[in-house]
C-alpha atoms as one frame of an Amber mdcrd trajectory, in Angstrom:
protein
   3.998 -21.984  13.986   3.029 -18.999  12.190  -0.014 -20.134  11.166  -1.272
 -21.278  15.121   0.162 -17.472  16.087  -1.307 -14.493  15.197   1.607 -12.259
  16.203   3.467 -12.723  13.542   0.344 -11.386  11.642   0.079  -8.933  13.543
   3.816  -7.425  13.458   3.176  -7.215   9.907  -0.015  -5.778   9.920   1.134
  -3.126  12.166   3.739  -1.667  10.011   2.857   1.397   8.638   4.183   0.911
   5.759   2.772  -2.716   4.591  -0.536  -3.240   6.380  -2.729  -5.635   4.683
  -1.201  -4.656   1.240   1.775  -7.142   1.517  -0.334 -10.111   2.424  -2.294
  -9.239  -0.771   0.227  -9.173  -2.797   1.527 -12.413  -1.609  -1.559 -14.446
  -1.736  -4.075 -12.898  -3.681  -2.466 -14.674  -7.170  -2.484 -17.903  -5.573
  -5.925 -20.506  -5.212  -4.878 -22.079  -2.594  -4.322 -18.965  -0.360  -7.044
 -16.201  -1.737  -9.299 -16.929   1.258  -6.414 -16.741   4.200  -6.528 -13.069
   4.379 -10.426 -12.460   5.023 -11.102 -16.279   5.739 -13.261 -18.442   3.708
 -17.087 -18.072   4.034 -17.835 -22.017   3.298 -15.824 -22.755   6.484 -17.694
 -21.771   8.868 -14.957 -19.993  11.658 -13.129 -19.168   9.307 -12.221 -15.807
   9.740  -8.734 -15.744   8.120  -5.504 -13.442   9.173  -7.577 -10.301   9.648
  -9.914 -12.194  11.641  -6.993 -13.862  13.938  -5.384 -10.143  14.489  -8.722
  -8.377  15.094  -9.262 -11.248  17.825  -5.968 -10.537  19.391  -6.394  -6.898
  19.589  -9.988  -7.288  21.036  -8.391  -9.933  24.126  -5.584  -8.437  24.686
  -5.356  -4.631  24.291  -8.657  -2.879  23.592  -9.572  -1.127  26.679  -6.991
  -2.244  28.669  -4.816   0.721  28.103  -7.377   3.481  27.629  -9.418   3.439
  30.103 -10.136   6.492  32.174 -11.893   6.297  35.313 -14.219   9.973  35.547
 -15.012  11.279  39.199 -18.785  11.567  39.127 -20.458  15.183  39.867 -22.022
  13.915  43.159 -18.634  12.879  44.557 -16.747  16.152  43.177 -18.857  18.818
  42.856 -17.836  21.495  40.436 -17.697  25.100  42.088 -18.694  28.385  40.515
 -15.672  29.674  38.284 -14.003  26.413  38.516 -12.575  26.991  35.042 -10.289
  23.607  35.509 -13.272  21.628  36.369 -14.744  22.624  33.641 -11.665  21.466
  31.338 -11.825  18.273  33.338 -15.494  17.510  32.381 -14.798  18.517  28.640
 -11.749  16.458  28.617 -14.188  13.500  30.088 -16.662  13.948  26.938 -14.076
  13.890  24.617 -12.226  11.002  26.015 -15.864   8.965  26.127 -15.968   9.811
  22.623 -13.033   9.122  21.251 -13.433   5.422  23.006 -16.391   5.276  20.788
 -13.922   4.940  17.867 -12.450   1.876  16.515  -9.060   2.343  16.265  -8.373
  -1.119  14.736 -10.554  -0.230  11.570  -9.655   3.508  11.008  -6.148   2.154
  11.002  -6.880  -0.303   8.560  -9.180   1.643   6.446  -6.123   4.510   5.575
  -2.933   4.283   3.311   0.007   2.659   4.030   2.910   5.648   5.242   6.754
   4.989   4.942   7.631   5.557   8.672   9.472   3.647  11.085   6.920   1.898
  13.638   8.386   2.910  16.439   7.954   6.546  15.751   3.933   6.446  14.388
   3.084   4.244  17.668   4.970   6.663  19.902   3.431   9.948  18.248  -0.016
   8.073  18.590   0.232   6.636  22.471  -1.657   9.388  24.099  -4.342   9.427
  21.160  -4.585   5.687  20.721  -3.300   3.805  23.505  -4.846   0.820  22.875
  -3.210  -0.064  19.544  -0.351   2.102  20.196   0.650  -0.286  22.877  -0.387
  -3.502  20.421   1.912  -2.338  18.000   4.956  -1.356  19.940   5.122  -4.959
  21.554   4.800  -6.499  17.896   7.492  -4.018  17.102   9.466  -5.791  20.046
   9.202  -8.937  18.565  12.536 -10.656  17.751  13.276 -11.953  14.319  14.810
 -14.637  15.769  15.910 -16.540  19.034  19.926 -15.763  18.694  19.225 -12.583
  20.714  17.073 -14.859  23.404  19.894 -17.067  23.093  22.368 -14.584  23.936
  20.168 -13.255  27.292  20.371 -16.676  28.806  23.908 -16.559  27.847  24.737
 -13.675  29.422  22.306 -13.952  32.834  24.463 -17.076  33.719  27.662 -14.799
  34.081  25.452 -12.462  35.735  23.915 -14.146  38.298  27.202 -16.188  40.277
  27.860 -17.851  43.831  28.291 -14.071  44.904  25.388 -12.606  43.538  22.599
 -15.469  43.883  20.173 -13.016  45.379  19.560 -10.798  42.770  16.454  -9.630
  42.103  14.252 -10.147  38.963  13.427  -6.438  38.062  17.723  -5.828  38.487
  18.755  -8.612  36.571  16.168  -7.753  33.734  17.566  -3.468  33.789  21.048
  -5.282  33.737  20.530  -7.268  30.768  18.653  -4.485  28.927  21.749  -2.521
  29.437  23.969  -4.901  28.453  22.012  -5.382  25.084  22.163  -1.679  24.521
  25.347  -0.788  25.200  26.798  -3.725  24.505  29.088  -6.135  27.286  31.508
  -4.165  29.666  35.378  -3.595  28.561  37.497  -5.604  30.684  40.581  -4.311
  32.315  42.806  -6.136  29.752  41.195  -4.932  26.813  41.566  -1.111  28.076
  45.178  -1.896  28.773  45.756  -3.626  25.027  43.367  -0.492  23.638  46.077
   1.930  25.330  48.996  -0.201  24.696  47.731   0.045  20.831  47.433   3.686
  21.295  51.079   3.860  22.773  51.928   1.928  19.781  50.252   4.150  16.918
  51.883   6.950  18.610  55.371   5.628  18.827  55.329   4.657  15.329  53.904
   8.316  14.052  57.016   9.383  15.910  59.857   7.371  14.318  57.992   8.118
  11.589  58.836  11.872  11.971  62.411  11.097  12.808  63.012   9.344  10.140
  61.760  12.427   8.373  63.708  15.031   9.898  66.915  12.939   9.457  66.082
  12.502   5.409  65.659  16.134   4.748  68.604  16.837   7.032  71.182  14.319
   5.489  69.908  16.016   1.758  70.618  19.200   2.989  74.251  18.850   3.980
  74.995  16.327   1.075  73.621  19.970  -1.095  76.094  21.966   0.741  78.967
  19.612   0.108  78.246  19.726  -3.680  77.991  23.585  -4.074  81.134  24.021
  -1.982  83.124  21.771  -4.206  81.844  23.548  -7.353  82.495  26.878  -5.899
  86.011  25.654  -5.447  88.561  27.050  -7.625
């Protein structure tokens, strides 16, 4: 599956932290798997795992997020001492520019960083949207289907003879809370969490009794004894 599904790739690629380094290291002592990472050039197609990820960048995400749409002069012409029309048209050049770049390669071209992934894509977003947004959805990826599982799971409590008519977007916030914060606290565990709480309390009190009623029988039994010796 992994090898018809360049996500996979792709969600490791898109750590900060491995990049193409831990494919390297896993293939690049073996025969049999020294061309999968940049594809072997007798097969002709064959454009290996960075050739599979660089496709799926290019189909799916590059553009498609950064993409700024620039009112023309003719349409809105710029006034004299319009100093924010000005900062429009400069912001305009820069953002043509900057589109200019390829994202995919200057990311591959640095060094790894220890850093979670959600935090680089975030702090990159407004800078590179594009592969900001490619990265954040591979970071999304589940490492397995229990969690999937679980959703399906849980929907079918959700959605009852009461509440067929649900809406998608309410039942998707609903389960996105649930797997948050975790499934609601019924009314009998509260009551068994306070009833344990009544419980804990109790006991700290006999416990404080039984104290008092220790140092209290010592006491007396101490009296008794320096009476009788005081006795002539």
């Amino acid at each position: 599956m992994a090898d018809s599904n360049p996500v996979y790739y792709a969600a490791q690629f898109l750590q900060p932290g491995l990049k193409w380094s831990w494919f390297s290291d896993k293939m690049d002592g073996h025969i049999e798997k020294k061309h999968w990472l940049r594809g072997n050039p007798r097969i002709a197609g064959d454009t290996g795992i960075q050739g599979k990820v660089r496709q799926l960048y290019t189909d799916e995400y590059k553009g498609r997020y950064s993409q700024i749409e620039v009112p023309s002069q003719s349409t809105h012409p710029r006034r004299h001492g319009d100093d924010f029309g000005g900062l429009q048209a400069h912001q305009a050049v820069r953002n043509r520019s900057s589109q200019a770049i390829d994202f995919f390669d200057e990311y591959s071209a640095h060094d790894t960083r220890e850093i979670e992934a959600l935090i680089y894509w975030n702090e990159r977003y407004n800078s590179q949207p594009d592969l900001a947004r490619m990265g954040l959805d591979m970071a999304a990826l589940p490492c397995m289907s229990d969690e999937c599982e679980r959703v399906f799971s849980s929907a079918k409590h959700l959605i009852s003879d009461a509440r067929n008519r649900l809406q998608a977007d309410i039942i998707e916030a609903s389960e996105c809370l649930r797997s948050w914060f975790g499934p609601p606290i019924s009314d009998e565990a509260n009551q068994s969490k306070k009833n344990g709480s009544n419980t804990i309390d109790n006991t700290e009190d006999m416990v404080k009794e039984a104290s008092i009623d220790e140092q209290g029988d010592g006491s007396e039994a101490e009296t008794d004894i320096n009476y009788t010796l005081e006795e002539p």
